[in-house]
TORKOL-4160 file (C-alpha; in steps of 0.2 Angstrom, whole numbers, padded with zeros to 4 digits, m for minus):
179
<pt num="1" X="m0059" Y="0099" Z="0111"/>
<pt num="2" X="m0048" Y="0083" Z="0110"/>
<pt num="3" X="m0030" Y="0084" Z="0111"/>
<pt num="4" X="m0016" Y="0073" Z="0114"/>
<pt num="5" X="0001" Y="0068" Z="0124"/>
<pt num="6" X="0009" Y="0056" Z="0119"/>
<pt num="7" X="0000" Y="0039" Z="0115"/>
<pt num="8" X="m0016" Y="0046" Z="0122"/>
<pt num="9" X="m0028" Y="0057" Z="0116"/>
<pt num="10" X="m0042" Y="0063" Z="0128"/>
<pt num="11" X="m0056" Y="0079" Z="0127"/>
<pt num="12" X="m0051" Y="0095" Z="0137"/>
<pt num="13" X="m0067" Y="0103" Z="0133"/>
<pt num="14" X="m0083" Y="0104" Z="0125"/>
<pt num="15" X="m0096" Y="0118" Z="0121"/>
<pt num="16" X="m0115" Y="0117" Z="0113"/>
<pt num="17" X="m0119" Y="0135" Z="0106"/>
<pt num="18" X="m0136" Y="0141" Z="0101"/>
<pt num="19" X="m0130" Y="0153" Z="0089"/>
<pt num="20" X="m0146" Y="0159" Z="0086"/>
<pt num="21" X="m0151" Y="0163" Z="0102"/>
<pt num="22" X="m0132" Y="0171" Z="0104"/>
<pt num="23" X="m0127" Y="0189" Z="0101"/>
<pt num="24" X="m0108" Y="0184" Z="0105"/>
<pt num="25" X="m0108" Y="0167" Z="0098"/>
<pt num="26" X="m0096" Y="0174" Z="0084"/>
<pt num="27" X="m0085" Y="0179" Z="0098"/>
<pt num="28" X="m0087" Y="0165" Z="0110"/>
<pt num="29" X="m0083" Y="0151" Z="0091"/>
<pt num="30" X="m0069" Y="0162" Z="0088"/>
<pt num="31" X="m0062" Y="0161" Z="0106"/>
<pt num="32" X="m0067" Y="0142" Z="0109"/>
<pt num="33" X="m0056" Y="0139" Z="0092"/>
<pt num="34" X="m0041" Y="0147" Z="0092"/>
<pt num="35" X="m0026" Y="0136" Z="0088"/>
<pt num="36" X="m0039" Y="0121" Z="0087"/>
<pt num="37" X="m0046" Y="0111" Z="0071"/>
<pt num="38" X="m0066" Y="0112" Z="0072"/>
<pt num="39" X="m0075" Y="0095" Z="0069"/>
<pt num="40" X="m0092" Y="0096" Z="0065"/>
<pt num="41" X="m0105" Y="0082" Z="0066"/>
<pt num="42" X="m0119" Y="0076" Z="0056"/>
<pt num="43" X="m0134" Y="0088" Z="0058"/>
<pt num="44" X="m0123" Y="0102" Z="0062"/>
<pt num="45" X="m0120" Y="0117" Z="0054"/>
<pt num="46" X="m0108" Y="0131" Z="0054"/>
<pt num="47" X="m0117" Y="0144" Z="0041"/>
<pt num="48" X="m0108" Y="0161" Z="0046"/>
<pt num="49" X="m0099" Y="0156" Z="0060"/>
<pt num="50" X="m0080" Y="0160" Z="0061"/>
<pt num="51" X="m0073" Y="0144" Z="0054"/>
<pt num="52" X="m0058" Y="0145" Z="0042"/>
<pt num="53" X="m0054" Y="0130" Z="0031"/>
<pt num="54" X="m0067" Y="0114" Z="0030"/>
<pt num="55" X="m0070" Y="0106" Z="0046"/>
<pt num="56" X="m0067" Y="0088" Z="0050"/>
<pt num="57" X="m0081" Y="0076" Z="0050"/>
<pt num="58" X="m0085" Y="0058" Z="0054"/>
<pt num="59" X="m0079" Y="0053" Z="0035"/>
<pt num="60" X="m0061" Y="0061" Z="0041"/>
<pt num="61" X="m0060" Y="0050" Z="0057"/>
<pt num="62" X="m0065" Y="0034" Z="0046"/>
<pt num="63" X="m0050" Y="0039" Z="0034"/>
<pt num="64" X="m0039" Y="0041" Z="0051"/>
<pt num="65" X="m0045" Y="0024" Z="0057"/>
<pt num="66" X="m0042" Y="0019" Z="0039"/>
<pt num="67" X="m0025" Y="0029" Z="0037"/>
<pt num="68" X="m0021" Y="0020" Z="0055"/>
<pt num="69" X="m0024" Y="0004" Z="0046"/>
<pt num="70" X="m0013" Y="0003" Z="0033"/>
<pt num="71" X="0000" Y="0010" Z="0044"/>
<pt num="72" X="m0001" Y="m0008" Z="0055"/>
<pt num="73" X="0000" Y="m0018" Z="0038"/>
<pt num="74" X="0014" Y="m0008" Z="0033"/>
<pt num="75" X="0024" Y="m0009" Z="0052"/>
<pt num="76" X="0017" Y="m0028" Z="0054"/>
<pt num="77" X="0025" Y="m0033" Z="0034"/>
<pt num="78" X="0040" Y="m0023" Z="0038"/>
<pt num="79" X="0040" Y="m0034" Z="0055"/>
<pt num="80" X="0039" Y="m0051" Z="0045"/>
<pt num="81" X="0051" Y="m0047" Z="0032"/>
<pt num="82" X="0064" Y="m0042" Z="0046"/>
<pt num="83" X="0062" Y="m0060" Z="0054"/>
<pt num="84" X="0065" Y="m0067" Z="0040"/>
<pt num="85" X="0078" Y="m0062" Z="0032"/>
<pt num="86" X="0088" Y="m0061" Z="0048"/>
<pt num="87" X="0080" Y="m0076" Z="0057"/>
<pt num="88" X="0079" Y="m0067" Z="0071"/>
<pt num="89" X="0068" Y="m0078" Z="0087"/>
<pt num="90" X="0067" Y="m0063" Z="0097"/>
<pt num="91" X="0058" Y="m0050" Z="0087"/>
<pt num="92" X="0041" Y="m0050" Z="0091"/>
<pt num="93" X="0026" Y="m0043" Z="0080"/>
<pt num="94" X="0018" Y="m0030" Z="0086"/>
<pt num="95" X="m0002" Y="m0033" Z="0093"/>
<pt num="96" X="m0013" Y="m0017" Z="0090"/>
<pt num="97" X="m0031" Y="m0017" Z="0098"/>
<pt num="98" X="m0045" Y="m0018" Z="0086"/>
<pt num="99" X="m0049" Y="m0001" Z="0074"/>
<pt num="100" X="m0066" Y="0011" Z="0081"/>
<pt num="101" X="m0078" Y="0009" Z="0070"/>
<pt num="102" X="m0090" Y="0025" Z="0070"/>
<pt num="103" X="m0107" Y="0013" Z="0070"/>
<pt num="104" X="m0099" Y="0009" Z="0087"/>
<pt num="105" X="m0102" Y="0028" Z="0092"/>
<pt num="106" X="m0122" Y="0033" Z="0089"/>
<pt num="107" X="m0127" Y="0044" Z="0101"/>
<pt num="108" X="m0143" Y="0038" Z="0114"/>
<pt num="109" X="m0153" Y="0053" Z="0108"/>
<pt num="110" X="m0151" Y="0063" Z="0092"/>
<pt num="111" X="m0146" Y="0079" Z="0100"/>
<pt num="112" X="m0133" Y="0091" Z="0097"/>
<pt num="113" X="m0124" Y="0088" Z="0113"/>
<pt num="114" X="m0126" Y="0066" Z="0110"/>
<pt num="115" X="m0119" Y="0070" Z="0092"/>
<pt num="116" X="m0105" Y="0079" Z="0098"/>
<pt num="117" X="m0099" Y="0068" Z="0113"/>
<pt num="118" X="m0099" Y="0051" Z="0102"/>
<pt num="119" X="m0091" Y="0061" Z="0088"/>
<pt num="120" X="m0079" Y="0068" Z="0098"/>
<pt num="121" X="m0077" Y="0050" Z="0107"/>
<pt num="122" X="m0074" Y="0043" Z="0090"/>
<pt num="123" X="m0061" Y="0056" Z="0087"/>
<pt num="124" X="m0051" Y="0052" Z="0101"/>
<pt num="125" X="m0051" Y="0034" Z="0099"/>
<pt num="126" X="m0047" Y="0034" Z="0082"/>
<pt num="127" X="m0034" Y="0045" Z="0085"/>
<pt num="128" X="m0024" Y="0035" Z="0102"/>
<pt num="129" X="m0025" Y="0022" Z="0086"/>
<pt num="130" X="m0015" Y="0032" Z="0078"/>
<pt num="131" X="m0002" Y="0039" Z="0090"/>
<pt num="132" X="m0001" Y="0020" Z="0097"/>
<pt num="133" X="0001" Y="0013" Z="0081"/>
<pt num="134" X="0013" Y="0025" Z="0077"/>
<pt num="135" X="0022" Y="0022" Z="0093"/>
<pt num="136" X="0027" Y="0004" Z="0090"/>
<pt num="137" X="0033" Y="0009" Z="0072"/>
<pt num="138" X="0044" Y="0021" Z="0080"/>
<pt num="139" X="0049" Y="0009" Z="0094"/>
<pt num="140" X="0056" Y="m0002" Z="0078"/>
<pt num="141" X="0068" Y="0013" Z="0070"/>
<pt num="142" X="0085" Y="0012" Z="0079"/>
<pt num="143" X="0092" Y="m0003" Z="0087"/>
<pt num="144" X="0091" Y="m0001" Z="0107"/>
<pt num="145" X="0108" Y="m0004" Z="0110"/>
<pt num="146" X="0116" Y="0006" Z="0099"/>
<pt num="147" X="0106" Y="0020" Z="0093"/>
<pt num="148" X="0107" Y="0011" Z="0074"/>
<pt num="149" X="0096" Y="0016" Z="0061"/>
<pt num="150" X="0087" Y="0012" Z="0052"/>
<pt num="151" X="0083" Y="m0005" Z="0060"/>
<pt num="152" X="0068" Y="m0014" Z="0058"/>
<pt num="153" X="0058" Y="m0002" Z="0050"/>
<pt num="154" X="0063" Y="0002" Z="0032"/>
<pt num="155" X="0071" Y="0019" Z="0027"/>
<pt num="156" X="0055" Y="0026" Z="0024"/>
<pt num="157" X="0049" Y="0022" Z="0040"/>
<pt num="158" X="0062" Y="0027" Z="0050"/>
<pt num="159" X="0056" Y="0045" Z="0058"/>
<pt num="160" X="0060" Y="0043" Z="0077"/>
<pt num="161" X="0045" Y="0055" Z="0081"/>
<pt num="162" X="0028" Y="0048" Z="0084"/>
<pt num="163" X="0021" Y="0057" Z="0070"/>
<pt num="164" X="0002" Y="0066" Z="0076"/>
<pt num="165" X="m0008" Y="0061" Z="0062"/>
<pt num="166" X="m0002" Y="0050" Z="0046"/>
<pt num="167" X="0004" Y="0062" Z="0033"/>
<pt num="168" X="m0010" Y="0061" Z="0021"/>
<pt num="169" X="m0023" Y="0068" Z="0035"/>
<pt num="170" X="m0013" Y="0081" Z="0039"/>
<pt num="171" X="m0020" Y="0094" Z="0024"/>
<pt num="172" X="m0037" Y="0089" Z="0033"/>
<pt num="173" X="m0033" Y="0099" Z="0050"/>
<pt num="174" X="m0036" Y="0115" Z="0047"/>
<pt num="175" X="m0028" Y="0125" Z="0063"/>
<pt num="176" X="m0041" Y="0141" Z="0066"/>
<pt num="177" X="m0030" Y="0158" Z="0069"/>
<pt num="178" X="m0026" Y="0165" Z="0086"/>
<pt num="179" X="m0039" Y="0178" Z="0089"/>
């Protein structure tokens, strides 16, 4: 499981289930996955396990990076057109760290447990992308003096939560049911 706080996402936990060779592996899926979105890597499969909605995959996290990208371009042109139009010398752009790429996370061996790690590393880094990204678009909303908004960013782009994935995403994390 990945989750985040803040800026940061980070795994909490992670599980490998045979379910073949498992009587409760209905049981222990259901109970691993409550109040969690499943993502399932390449070579996996969920056939008849307890998984509502269609699980995240490594496409997902490349439309996140991808998502995460268009977010920069938007804060980094909304950063520009601020500077000039007031001539402001003190506004600095924004630096963002460079965008995982998932052929930068193939597992050593092809096993379930190696698949799962680097997708679930892929995952996270993409996603502290995101949240950091979002984080210096939000820094940009109200003026730090006075609370004034919207500021730098354009109205659109005001929110002054960091928002947990980019909107578009969202229909993509499907939430499993408290068990």
């Amino acid at each position: 499981m990945t989750t985040a706080k803040g800026t940061q996402a980070w795994h909490v936990n992670a599980v490998e289930l045979e379910a073949a060779d498992d009587a409760q592996a209905h049981a222990a899926v259901s109970s691993l996955t409550r109040c969690t979105a499943v993502l399932v890597t390449d070579g996996s499969h969920l056939d008849g396990m307890p998984v509502e909605g269609t699980p995240l995959t490594v496409s997902d996290i490349e439309d996140l990076v991808t998502a995460t990208e268009a977010q920069r371009d938007a804060i980094l042109l909304a950063v520009k057109d601020f500077k000039r139009t007031t001539r402001s010398a003190s506004v600095k752009l924004p630096t963002f760290p460079a965008s995982p790429k998932a052929a930068d996370f193939v597992a050593d061996e092809d096993t379930a447990t190696g698949r799962a790690f680097t997708t679930a590393n892929f995952l996270a880094k993409a996603w502290t992308a995101w949240l950091r990204t979002d984080e210096e678009r939000r820094r940009r909303t109200a003026r730090p003096k006075t609370g004034e908004t919207p500021w730098i960013m354009p109205h659109s782009m005001s929110s002054p939560q960091v928002d947990l994935f980019p909107e578009a995403f969202v229909p993509r994390v499907h939430e499993q049911p408290l068990v």
